[in-house]
C-alpha positions as CSV (number, residue, x, y, z in Angstrom):
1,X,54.4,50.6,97.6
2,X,57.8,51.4,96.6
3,X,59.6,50.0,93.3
4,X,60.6,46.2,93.3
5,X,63.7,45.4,94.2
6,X,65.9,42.6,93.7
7,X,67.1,41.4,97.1
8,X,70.0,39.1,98.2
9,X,69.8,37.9,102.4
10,X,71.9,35.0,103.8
11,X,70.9,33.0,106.2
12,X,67.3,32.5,105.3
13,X,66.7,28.9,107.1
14,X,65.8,30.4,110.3
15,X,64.9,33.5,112.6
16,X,65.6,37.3,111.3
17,X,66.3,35.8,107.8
18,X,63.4,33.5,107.5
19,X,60.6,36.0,108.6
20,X,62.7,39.0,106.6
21,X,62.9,37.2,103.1
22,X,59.4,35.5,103.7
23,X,58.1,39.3,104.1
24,X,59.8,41.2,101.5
25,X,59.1,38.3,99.0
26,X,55.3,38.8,99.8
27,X,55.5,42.4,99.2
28,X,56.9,41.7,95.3
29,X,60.5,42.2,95.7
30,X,62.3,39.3,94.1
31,X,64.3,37.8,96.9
32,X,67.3,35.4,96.7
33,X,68.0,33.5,100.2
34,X,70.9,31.9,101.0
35,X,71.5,28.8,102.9
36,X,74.3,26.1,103.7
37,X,72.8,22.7,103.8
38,X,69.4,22.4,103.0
39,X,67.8,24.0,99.9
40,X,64.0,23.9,101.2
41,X,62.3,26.8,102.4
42,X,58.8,27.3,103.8
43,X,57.9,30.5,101.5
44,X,58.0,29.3,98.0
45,X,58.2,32.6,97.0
46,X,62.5,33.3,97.9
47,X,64.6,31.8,95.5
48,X,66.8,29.6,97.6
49,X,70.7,29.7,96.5
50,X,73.8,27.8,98.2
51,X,75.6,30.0,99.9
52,X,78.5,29.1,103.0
53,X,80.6,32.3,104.1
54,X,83.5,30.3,104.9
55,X,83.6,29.4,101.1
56,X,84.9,31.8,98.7
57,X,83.8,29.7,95.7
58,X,79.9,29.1,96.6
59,X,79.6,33.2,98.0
60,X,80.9,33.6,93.6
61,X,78.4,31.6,92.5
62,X,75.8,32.4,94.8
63,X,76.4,36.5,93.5
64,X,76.8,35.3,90.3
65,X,73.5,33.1,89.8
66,X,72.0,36.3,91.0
67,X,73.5,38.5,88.3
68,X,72.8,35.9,85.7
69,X,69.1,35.7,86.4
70,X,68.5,39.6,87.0
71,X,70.8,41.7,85.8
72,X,71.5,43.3,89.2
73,X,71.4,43.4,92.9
74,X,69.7,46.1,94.3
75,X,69.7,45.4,98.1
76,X,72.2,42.9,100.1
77,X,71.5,41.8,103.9
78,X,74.4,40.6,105.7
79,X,72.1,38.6,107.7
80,X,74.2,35.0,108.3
81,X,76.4,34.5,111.7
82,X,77.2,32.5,114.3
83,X,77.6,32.7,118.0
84,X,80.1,31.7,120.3
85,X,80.1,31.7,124.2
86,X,83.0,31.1,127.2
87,X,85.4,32.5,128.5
88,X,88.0,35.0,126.1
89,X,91.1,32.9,128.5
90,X,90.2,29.3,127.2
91,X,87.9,29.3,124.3
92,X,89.9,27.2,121.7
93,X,91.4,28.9,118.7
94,X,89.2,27.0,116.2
95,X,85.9,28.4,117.6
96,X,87.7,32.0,117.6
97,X,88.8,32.0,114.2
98,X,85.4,30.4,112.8
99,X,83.0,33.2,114.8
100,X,85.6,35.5,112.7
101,X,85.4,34.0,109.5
102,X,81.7,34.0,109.6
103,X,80.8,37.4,110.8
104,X,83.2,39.4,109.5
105,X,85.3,38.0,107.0
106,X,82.5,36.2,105.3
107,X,80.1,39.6,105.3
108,X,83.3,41.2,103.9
109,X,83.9,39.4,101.1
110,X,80.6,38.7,99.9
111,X,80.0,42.5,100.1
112,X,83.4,43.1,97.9
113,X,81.8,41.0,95.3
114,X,78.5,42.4,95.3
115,X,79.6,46.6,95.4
116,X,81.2,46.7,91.7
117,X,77.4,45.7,90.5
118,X,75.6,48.4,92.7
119,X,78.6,51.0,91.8
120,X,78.2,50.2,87.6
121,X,73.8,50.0,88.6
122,X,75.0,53.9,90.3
123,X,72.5,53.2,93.2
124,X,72.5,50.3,96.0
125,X,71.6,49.4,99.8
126,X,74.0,47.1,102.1
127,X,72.3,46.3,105.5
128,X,74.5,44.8,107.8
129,X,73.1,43.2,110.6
130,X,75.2,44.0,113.7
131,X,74.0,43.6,117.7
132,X,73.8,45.5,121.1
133,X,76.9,43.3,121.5
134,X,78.9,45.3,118.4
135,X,77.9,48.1,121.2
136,X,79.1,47.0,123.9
137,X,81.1,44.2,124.9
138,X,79.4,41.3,126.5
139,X,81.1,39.0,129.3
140,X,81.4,35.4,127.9
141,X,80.4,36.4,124.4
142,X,83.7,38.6,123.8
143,X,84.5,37.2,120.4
144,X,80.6,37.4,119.0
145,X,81.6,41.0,120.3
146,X,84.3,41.4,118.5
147,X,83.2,40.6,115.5
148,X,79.8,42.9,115.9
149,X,82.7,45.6,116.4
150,X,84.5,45.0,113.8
151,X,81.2,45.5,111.5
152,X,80.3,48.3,112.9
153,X,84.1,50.1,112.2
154,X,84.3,48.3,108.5
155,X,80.6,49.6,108.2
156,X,81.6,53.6,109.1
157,X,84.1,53.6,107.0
158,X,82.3,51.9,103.7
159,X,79.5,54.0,104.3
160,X,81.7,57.4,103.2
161,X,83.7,55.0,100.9
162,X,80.7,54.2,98.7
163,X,78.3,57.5,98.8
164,X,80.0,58.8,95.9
165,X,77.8,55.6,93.8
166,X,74.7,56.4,95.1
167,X,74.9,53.1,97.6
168,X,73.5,52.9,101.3
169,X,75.6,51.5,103.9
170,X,72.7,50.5,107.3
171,X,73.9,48.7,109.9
172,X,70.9,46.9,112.2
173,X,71.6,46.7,116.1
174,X,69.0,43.8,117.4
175,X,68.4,43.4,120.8
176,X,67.8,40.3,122.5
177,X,65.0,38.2,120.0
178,X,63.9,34.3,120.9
179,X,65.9,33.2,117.9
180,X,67.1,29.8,117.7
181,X,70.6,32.1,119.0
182,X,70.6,30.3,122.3
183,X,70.2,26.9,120.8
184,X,72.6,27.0,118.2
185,X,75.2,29.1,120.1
186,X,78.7,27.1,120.5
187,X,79.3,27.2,124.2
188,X,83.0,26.5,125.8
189,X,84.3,26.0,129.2
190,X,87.8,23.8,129.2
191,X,86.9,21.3,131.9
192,X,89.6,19.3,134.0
193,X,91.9,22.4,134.2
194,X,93.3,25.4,135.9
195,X,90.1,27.3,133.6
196,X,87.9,25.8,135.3
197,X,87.7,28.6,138.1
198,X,85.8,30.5,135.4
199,X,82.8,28.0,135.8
200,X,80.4,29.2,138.1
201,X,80.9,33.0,136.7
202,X,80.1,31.8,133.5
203,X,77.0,29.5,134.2
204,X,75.6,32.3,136.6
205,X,76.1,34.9,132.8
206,X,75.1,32.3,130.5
207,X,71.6,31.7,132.6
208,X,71.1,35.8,132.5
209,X,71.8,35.5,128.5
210,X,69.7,32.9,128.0
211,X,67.2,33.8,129.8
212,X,67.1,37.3,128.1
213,X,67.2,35.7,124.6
214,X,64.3,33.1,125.8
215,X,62.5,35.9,127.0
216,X,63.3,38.5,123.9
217,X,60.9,39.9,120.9
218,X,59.8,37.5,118.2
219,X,62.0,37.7,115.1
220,X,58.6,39.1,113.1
221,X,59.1,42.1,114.4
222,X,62.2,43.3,113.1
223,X,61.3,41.6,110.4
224,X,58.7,44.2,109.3
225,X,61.3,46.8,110.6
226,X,63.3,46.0,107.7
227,X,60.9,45.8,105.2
228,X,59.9,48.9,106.2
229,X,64.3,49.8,105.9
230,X,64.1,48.0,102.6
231,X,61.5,50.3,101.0
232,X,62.7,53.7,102.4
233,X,64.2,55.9,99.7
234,X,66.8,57.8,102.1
235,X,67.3,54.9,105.1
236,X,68.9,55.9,108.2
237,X,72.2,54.5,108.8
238,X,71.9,52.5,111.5
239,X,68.9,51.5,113.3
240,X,68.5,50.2,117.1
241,X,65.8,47.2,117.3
242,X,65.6,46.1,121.1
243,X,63.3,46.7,124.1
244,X,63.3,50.5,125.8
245,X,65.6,48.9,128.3
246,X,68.2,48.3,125.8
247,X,67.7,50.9,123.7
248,X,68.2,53.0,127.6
249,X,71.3,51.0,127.6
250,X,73.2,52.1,124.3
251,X,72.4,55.7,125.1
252,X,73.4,55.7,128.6
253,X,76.6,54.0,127.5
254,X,77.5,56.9,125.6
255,X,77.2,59.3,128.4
256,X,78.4,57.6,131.4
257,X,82.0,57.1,132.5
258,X,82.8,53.8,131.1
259,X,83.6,52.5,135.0
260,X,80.0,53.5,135.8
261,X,78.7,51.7,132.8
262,X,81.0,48.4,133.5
263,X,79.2,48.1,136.8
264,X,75.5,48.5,135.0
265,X,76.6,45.4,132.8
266,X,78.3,43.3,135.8
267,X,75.1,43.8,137.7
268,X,72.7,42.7,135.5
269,X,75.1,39.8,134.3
270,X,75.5,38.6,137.8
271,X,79.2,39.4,137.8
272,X,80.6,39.9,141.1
């Protein structure tokens, strides 16, 4: 078993950061789990702390209650997100600028506050949790996309940034897991208006994404995949979690023409 760590992970309430903190806690870590709202968790063993990435103050306190209690942070997971669907033409601003400040710019600056600890403790591990979308970009989800990008460049370039302290930089790539994603995922299609030709494209996508999700891996599994990440002294920096299908598809997208690879995408997103 490898040494105990202390552990911060948002978004422990449901799905990857649920079964991740619930496992890791188990294992003898000490594990601080952030959520919004409500304080309860179902594993008494992850000490729950308030936490809301669009809130400066609370992702302070949150580090800082951590801190206080242990006297360092040895691992953070950038687990917390939202997801957006419709189309890139008539989604409205407020949903854009929310999926931004939650993905990105919330991971960012809870990440700026945590690095001066792990660069005084000399040693550290940052796992952010990306997608297959920060691969590729996904019809109808083009600003979850985005976002999933944007860790993935702000990721690279941390990574070389930060060696120098002895801290990891892993960025996770999940595939499509039956998360509560599809539930909880802020759909869009301006009604009444010249937008509206977008509608049948965009129910015909949505059905293919949901039913993927519906149809994808239960969030144990990667789970145990990052315990297993967690514990490794010398973790890879990024890691690919998704069926052989998907996995097929992030290679193949790196040696096709991009033309030939849009047309693998339209067809199995029913895009004509």
């Amino acid at each position: 078993m490898a040494s105990k760590k202390v552990i911060l992970i948002t978004g422990v309430s449901t799905g990857f950061g649920k079964h991740t903190a619930a496992l890791l806690a188990k294992q003898g870590h000490t594990v601080y789990g952030s959520v919004r709202n409500n304080l309860q968790t179902t594993e008494p063993l992850v000490k729950i702390v308030h936490l809301d990435l669009l809130d400066k103050s609370s992702i302070y306190s949150a580090v800082e209650t951590v801190l206080n209690n242990e006297g360092r942070i040895d691992v953070l997971i950038n687990n917390a997100g939202m997801h957006t669907g419709g189309p890139i033409e008539t989604l409205p601003e407020e949903f854009i600028r929310k999926q931004f400040e939650t993905n990105f710019f919330g991971l960012v600056e809870l990440t700026r506050k945590v690095l001066p600890i792990m660069r005084n403790q000399g040693s550290g591990t940052i796992i952010n949790i990306g997608s297959i979308g920060g691969l590729m970009g996904l019809p109808f989800q083009g600003y979850y996309s985005a976002t999933k990008f944007a860790v993935e460049g702000f990721s690279e370039a941390l990574r070389m940034e930060v060696k120098q302290f002895g801290i990891n930089v892993v960025v996770i790539n999940p595939g499509d897991f039956n998360t509560n994603n599809t539930a909880n995922r802020k759909n869009y299609l301006a009604p009444d208006s010249e937008n509206s030709v977008y509608k049948n494209q965009f129910e015909k996508t949505l059905s293919v994404i949901e039913n993927d999700e519906n149809n994808g891996w239960n969030p144990e599994i990667l789970a145990r995949e990052m315990v297993k990440i967690v514990n490794c002294k010398n973790p890879r920096q990024r890691y690919v979690i998704a069926s052989f299908e998907q996995k097929l598809a992030v290679f193949v997208k790196k040696i096709l023409p991009g033309k030939l690879f849009r047309k693998i995408l339209e067809d199995h997103y029913r895009i004509k």
